[in-house]
CHARMM internal coordinates of N, CA and C (Angstrom, degrees):
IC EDIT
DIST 1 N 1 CA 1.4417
DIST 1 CA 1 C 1.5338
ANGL 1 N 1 CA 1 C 108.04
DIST 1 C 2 N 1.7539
ANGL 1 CA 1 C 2 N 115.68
DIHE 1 N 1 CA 1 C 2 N 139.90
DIST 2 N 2 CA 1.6132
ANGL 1 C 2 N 2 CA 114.06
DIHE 1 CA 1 C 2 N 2 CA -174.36
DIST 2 CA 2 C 1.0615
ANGL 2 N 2 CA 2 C 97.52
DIHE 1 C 2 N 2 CA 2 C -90.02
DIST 2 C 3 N 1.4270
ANGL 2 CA 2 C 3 N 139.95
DIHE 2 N 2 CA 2 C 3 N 166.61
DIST 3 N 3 CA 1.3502
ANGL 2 C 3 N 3 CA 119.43
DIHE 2 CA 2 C 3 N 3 CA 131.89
DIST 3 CA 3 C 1.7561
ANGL 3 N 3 CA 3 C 91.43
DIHE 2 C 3 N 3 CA 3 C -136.40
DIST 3 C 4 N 1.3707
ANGL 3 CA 3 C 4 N 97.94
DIHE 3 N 3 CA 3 C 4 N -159.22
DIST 4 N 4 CA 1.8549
ANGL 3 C 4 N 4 CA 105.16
DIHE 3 CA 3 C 4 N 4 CA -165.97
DIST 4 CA 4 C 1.9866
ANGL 4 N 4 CA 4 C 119.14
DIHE 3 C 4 N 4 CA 4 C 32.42
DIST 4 C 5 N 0.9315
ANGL 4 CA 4 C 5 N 103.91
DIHE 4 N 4 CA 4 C 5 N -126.49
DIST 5 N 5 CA 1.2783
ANGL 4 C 5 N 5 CA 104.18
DIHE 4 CA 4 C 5 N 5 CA -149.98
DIST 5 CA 5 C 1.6164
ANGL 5 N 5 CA 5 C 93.97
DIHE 4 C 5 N 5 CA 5 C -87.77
DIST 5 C 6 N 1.4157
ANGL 5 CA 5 C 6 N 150.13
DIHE 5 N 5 CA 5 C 6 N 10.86
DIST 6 N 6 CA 1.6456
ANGL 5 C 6 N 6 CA 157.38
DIHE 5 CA 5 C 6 N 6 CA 117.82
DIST 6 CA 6 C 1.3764
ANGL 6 N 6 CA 6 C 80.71
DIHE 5 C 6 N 6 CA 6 C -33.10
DIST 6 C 7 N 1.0817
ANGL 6 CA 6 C 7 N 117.49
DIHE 6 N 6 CA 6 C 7 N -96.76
DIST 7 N 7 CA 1.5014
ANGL 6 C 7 N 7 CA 147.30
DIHE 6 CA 6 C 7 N 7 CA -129.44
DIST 7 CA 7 C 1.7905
ANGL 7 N 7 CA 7 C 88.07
DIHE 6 C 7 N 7 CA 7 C -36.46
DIST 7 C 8 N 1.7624
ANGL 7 CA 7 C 8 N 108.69
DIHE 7 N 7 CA 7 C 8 N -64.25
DIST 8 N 8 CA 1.4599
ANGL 7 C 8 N 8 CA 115.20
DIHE 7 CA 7 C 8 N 8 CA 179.73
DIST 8 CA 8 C 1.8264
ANGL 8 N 8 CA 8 C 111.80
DIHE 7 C 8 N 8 CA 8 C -56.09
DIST 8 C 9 N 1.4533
ANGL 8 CA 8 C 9 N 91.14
DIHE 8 N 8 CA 8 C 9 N -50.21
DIST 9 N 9 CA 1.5452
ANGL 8 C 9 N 9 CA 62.49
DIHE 8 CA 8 C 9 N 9 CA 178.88
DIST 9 CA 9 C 1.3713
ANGL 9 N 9 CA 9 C 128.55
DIHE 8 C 9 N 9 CA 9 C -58.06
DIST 9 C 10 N 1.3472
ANGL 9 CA 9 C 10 N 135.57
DIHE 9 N 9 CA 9 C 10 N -51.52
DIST 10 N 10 CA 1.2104
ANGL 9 C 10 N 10 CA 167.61
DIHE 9 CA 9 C 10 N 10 CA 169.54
DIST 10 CA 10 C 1.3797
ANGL 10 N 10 CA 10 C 82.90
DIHE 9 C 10 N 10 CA 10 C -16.79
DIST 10 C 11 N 1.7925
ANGL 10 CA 10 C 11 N 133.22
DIHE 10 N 10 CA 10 C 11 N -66.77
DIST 11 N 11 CA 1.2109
ANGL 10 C 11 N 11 CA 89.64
DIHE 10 CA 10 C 11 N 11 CA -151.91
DIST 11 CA 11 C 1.7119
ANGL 11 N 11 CA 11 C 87.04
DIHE 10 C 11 N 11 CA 11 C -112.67
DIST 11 C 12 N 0.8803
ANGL 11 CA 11 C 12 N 132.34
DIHE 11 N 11 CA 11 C 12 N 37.16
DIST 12 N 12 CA 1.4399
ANGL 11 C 12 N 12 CA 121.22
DIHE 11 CA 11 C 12 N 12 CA 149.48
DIST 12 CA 12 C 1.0930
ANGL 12 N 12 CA 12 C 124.93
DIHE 11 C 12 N 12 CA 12 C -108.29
DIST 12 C 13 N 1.4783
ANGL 12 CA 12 C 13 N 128.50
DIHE 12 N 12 CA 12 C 13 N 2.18
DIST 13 N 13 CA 1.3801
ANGL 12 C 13 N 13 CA 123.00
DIHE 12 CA 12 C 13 N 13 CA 170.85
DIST 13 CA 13 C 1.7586
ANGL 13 N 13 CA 13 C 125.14
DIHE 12 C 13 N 13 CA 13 C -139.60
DIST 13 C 14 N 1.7385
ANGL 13 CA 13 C 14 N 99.71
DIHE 13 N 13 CA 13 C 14 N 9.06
DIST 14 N 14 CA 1.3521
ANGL 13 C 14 N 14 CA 133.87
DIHE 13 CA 13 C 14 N 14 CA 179.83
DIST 14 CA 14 C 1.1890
ANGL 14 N 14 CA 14 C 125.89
DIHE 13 C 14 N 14 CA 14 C -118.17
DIST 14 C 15 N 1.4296
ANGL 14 CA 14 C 15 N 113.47
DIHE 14 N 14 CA 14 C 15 N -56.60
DIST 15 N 15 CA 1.0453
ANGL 14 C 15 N 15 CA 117.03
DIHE 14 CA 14 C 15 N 15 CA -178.47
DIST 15 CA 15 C 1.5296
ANGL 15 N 15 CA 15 C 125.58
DIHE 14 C 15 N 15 CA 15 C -52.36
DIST 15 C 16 N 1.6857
ANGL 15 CA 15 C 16 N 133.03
DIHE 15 N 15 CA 15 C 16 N 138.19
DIST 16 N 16 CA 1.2118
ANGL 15 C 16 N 16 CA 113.01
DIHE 15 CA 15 C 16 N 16 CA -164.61
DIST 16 CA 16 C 1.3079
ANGL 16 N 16 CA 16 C 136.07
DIHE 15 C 16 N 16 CA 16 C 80.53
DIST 16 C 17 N 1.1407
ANGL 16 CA 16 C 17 N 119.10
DIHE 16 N 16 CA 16 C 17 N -9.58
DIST 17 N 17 CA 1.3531
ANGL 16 C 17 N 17 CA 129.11
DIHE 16 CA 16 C 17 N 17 CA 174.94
DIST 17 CA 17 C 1.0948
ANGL 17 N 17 CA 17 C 144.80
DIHE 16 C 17 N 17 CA 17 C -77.88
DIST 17 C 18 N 1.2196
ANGL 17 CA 17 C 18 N 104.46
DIHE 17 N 17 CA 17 C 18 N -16.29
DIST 18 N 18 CA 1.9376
ANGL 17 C 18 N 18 CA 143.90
DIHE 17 CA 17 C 18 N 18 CA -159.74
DIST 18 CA 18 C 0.9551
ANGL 18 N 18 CA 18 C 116.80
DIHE 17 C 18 N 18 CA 18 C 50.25
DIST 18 C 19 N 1.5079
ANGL 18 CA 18 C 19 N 113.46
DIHE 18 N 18 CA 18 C 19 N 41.56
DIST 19 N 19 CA 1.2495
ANGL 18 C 19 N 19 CA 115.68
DIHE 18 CA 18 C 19 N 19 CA 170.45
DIST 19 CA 19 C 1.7449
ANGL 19 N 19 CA 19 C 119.06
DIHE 18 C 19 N 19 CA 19 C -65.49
DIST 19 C 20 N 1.3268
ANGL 19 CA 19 C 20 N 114.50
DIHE 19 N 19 CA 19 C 20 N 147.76
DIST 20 N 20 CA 1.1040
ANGL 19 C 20 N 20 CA 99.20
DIHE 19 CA 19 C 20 N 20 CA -171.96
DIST 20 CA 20 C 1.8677
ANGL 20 N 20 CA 20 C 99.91
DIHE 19 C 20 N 20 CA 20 C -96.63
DIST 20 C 21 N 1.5701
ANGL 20 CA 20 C 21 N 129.28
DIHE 20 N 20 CA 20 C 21 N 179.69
DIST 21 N 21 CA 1.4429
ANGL 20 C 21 N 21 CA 116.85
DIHE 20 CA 20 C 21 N 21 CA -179.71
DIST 21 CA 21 C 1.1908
ANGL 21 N 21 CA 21 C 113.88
DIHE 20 C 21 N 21 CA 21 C -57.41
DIST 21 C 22 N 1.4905
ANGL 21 CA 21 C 22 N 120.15
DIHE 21 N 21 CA 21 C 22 N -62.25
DIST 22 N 22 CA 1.6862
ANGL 21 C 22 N 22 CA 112.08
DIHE 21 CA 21 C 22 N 22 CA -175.43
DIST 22 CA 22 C 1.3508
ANGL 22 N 22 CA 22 C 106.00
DIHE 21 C 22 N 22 CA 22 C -38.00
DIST 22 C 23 N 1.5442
ANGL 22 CA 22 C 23 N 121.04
DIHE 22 N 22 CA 22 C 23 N -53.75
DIST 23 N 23 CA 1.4896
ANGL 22 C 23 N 23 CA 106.90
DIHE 22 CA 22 C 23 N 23 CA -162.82
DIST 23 CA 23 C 1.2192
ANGL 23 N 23 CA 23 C 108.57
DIHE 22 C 23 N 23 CA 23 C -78.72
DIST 23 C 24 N 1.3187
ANGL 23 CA 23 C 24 N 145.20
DIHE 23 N 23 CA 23 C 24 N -6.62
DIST 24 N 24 CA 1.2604
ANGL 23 C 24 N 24 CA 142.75
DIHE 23 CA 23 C 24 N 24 CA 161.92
DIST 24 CA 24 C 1.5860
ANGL 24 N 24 CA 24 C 115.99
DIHE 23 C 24 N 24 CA 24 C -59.76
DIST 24 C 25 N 1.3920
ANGL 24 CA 24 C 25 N 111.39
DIHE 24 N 24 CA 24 C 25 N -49.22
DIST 25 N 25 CA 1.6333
ANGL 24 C 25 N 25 CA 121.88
DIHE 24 CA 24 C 25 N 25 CA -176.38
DIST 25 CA 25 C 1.4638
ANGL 25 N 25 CA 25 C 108.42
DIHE 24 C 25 N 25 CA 25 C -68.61
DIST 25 C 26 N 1.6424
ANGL 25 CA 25 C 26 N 105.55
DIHE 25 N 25 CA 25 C 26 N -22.09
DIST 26 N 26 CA 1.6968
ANGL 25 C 26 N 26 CA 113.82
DIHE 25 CA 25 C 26 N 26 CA -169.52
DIST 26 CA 26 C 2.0784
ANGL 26 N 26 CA 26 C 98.64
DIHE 25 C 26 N 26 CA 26 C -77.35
DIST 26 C 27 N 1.1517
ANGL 26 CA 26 C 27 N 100.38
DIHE 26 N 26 CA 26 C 27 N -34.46
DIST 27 N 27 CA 1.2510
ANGL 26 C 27 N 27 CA 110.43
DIHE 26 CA 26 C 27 N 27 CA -174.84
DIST 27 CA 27 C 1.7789
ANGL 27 N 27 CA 27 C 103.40
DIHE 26 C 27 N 27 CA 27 C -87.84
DIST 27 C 28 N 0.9971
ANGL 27 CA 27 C 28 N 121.56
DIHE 27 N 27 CA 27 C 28 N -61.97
DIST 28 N 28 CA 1.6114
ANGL 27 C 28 N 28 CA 110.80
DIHE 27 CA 27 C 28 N 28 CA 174.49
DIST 28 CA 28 C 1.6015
ANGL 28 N 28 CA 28 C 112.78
DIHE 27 C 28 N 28 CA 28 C -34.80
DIST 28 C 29 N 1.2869
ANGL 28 CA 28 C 29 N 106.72
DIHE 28 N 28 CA 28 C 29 N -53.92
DIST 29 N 29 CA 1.9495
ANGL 28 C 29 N 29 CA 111.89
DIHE 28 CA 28 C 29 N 29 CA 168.74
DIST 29 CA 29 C 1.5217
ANGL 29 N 29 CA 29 C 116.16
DIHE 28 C 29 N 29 CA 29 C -46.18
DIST 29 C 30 N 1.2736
ANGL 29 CA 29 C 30 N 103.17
DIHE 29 N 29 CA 29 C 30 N -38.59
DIST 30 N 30 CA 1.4463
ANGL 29 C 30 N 30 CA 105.24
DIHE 29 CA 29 C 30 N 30 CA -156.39
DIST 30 CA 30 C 1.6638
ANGL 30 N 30 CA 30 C 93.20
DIHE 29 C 30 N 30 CA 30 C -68.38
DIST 30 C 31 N 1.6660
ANGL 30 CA 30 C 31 N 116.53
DIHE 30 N 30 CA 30 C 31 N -53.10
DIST 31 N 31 CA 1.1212
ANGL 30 C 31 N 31 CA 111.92
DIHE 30 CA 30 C 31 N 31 CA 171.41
DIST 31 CA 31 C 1.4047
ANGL 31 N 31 CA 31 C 138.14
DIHE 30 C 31 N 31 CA 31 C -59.42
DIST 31 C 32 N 1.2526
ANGL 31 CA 31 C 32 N 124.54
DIHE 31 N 31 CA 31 C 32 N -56.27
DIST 32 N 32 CA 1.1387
ANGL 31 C 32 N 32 CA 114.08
DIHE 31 CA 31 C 32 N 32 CA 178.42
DIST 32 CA 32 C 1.8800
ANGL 32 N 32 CA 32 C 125.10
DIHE 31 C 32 N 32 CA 32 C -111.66
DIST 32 C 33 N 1.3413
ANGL 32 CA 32 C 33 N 108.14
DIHE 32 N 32 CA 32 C 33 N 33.87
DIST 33 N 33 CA 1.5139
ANGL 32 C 33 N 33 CA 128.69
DIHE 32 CA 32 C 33 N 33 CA 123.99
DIST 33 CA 33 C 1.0649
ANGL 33 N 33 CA 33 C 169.71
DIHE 32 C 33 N 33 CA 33 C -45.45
DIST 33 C 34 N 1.6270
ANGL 33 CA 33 C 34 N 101.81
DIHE 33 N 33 CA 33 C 34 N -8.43
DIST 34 N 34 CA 1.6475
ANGL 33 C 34 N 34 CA 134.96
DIHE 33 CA 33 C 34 N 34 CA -158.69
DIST 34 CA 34 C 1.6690
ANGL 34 N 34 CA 34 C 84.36
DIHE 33 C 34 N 34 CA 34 C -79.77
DIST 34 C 35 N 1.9467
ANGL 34 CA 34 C 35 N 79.63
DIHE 34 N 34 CA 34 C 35 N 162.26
DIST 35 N 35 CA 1.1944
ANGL 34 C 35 N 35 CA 108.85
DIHE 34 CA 34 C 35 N 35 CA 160.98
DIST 35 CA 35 C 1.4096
ANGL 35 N 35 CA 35 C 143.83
DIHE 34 C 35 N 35 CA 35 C -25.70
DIST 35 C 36 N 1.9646
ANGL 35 CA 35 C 36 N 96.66
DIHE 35 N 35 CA 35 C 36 N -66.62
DIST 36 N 36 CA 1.0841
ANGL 35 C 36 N 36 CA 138.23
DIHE 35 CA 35 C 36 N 36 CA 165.32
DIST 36 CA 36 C 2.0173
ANGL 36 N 36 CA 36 C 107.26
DIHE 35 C 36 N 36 CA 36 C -61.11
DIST 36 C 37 N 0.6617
ANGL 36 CA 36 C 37 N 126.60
DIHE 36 N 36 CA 36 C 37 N -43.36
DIST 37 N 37 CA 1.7912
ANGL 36 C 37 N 37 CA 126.00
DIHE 36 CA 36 C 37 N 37 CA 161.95
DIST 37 CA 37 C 1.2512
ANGL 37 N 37 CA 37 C 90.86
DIHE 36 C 37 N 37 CA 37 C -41.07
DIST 37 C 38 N 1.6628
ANGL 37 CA 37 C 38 N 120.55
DIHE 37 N 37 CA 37 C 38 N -93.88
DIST 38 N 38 CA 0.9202
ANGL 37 C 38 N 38 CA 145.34
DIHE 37 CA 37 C 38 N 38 CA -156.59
DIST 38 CA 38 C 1.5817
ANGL 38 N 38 CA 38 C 119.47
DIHE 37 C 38 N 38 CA 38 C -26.13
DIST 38 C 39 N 1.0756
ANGL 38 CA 38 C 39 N 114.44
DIHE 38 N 38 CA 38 C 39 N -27.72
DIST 39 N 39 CA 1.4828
ANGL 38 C 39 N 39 CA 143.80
DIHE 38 CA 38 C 39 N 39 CA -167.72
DIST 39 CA 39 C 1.6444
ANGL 39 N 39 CA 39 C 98.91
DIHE 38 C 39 N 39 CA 39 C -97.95
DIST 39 C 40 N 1.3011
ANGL 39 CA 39 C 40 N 114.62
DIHE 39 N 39 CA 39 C 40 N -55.08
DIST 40 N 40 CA 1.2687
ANGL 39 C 40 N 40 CA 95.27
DIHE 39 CA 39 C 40 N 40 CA 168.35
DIST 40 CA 40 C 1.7635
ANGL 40 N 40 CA 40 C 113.55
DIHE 39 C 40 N 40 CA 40 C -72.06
DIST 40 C 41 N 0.8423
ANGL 40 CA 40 C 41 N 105.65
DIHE 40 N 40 CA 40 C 41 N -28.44
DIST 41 N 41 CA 1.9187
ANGL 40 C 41 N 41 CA 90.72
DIHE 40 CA 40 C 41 N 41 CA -169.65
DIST 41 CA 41 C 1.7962
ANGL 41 N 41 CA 41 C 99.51
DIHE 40 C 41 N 41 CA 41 C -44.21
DIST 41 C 42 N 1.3651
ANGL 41 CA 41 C 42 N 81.11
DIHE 41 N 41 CA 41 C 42 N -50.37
DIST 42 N 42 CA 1.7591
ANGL 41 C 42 N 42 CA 96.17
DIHE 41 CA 41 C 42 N 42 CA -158.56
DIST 42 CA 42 C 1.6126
ANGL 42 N 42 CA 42 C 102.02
DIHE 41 C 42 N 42 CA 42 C -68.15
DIST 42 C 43 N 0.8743
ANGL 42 CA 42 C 43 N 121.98
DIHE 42 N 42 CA 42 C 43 N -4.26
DIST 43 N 43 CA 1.8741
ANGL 42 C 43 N 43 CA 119.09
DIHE 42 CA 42 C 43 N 43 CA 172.92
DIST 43 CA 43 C 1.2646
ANGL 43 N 43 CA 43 C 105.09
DIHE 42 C 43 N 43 CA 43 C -101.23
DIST 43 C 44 N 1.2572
ANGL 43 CA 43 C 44 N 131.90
DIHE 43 N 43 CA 43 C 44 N -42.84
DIST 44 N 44 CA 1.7287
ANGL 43 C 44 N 44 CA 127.59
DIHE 43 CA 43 C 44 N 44 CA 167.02
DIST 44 CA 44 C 1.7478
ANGL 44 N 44 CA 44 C 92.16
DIHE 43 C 44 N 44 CA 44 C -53.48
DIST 44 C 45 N 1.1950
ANGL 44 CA 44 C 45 N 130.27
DIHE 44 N 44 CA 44 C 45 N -69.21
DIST 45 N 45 CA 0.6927
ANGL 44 C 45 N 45 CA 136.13
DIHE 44 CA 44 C 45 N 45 CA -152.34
DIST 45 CA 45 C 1.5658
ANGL 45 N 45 CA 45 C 110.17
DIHE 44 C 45 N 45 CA 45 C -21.38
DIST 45 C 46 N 1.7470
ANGL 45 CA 45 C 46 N 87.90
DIHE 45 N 45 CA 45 C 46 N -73.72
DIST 46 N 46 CA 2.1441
ANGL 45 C 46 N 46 CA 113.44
DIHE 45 CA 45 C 46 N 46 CA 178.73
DIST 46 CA 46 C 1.6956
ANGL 46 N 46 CA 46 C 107.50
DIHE 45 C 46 N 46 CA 46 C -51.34
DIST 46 C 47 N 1.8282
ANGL 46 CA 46 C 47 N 104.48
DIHE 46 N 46 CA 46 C 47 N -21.05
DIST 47 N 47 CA 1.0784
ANGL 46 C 47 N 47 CA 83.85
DIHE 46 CA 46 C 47 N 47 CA -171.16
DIST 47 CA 47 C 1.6521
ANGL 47 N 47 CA 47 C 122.10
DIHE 46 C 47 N 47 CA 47 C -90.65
DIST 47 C 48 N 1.0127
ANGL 47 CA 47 C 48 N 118.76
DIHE 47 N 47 CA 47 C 48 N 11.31
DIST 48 N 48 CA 1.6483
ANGL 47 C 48 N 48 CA 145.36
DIHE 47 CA 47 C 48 N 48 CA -120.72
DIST 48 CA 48 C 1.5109
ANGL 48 N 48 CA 48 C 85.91
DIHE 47 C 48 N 48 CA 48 C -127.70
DIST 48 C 49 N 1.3330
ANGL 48 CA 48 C 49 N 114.28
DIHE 48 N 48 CA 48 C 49 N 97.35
DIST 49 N 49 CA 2.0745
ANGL 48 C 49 N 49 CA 126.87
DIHE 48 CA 48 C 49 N 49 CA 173.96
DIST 49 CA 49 C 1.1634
ANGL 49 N 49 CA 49 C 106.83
DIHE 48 C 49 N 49 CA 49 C -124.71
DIST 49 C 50 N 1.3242
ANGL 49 CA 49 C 50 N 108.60
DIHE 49 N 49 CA 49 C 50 N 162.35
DIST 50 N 50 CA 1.7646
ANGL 49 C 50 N 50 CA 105.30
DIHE 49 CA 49 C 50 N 50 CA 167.67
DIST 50 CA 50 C 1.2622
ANGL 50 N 50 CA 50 C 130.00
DIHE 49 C 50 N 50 CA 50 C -75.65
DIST 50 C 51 N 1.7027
ANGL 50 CA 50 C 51 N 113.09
DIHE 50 N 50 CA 50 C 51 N -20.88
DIST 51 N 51 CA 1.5385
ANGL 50 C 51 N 51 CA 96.64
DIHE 50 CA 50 C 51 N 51 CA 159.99
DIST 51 CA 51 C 1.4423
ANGL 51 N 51 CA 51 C 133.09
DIHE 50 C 51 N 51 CA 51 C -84.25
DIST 51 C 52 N 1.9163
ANGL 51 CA 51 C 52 N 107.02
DIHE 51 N 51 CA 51 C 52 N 6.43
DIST 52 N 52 CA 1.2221
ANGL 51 C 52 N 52 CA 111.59
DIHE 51 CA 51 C 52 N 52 CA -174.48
DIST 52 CA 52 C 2.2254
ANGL 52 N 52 CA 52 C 92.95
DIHE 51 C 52 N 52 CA 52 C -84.65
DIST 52 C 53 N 1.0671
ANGL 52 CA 52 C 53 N 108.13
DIHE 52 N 52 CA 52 C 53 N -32.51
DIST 53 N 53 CA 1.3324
ANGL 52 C 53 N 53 CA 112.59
DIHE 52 CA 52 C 53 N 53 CA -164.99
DIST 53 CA 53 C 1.6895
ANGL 53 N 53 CA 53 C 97.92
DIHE 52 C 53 N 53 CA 53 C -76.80
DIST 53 C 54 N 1.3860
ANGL 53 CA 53 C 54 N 129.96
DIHE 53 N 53 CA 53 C 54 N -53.56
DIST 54 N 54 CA 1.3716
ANGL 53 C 54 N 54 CA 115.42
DIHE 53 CA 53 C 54 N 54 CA 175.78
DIST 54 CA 54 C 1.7111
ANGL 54 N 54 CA 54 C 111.13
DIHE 53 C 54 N 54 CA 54 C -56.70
DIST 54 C 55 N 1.2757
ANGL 54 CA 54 C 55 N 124.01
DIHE 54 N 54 CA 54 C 55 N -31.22
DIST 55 N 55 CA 1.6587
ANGL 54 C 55 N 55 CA 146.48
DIHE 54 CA 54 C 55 N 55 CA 168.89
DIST 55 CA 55 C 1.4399
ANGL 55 N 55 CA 55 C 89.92
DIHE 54 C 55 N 55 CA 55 C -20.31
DIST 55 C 56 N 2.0507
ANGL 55 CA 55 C 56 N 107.11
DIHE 55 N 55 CA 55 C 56 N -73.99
DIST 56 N 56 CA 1.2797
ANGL 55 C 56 N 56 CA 119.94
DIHE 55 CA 55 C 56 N 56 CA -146.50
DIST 56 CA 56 C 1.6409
ANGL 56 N 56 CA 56 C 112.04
DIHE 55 C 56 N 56 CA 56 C -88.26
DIST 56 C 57 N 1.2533
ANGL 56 CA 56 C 57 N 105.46
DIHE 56 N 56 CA 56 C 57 N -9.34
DIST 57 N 57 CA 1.4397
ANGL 56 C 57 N 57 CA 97.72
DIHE 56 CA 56 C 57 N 57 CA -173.26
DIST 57 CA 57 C 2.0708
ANGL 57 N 57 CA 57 C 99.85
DIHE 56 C 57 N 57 CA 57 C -142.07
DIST 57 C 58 N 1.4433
ANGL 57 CA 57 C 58 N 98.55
DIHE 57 N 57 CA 57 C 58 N 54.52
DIST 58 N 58 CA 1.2478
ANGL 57 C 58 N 58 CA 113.94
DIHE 57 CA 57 C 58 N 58 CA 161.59
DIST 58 CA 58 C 1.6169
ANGL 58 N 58 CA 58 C 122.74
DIHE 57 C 58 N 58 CA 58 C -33.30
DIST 58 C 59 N 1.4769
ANGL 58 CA 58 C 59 N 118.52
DIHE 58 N 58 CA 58 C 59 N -48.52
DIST 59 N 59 CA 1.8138
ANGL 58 C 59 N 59 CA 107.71
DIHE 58 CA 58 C 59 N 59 CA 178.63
DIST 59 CA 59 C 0.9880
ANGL 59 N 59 CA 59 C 104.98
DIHE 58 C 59 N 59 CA 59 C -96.48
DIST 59 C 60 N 2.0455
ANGL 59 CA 59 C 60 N 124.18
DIHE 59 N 59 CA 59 C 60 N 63.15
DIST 60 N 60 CA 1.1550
ANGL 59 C 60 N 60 CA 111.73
DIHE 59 CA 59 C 60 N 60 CA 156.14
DIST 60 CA 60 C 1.3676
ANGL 60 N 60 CA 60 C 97.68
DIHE 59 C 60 N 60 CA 60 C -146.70
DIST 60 C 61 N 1.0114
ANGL 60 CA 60 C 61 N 120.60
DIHE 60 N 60 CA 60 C 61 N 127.82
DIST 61 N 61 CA 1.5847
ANGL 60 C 61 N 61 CA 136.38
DIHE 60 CA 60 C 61 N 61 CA -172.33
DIST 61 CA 61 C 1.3143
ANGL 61 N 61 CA 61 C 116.96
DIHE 60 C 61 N 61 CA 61 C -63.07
DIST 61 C 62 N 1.7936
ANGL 61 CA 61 C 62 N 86.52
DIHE 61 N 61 CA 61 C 62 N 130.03
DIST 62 N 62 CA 2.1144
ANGL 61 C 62 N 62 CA 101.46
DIHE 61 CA 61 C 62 N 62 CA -168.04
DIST 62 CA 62 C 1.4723
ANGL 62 N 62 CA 62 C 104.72
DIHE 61 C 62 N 62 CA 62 C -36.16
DIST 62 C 63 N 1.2395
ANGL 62 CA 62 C 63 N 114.57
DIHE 62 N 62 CA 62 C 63 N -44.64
DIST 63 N 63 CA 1.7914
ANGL 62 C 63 N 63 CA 114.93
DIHE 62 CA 62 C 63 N 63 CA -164.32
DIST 63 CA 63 C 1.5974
ANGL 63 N 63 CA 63 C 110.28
DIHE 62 C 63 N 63 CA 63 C -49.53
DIST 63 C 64 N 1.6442
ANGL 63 CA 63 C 64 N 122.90
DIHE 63 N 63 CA 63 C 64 N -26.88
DIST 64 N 64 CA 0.9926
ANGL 63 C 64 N 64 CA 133.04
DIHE 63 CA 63 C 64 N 64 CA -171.59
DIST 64 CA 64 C 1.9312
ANGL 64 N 64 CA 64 C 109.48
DIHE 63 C 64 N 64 CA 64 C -70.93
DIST 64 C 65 N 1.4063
ANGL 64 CA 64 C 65 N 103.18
DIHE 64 N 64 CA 64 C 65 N -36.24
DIST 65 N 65 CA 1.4407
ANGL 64 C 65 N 65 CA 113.40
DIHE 64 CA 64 C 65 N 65 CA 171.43
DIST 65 CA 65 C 1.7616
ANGL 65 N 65 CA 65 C 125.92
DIHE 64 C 65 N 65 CA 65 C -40.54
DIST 65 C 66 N 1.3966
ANGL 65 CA 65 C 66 N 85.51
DIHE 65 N 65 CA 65 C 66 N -55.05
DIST 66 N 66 CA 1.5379
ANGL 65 C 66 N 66 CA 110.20
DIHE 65 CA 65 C 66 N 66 CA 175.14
DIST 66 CA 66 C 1.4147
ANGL 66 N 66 CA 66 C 134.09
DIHE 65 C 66 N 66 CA 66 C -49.31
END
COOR INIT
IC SEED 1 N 1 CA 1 C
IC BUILD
């Protein structure tokens, strides 16, 4: 299942095509696989602590962390 920005691409530049699955998944990769992704994953990544995550989602109780 896509959702977010799969989801859009998927059906604006896939959908309908006759694509078959492999070539659909070959093409979802192709797009959002890059370099430039990649670079962000890995910088959220370092940036990504546990007091940044209780930080961002304050009305949900520490026990949930755990």
């Amino acid at each position: 299942m896509l959702k977010g920005q799969a989801s859009t691409f998927y059906y604006n530049c896939l959908a309908g095509k006759g694509y078959d699955f492999n070539r659909i998944i070959y093409k979802l990769r192709c797009h959002f696989k890059t370099e430039e992704n990649k670079q962000q994953y890995i910088l959220e990544w370092r940036e990504t602590t546990f007091l940044r995550i209780i930080t961002i989602n304050l009305g949900i109780s520490w026990l949930k962390y755990l």
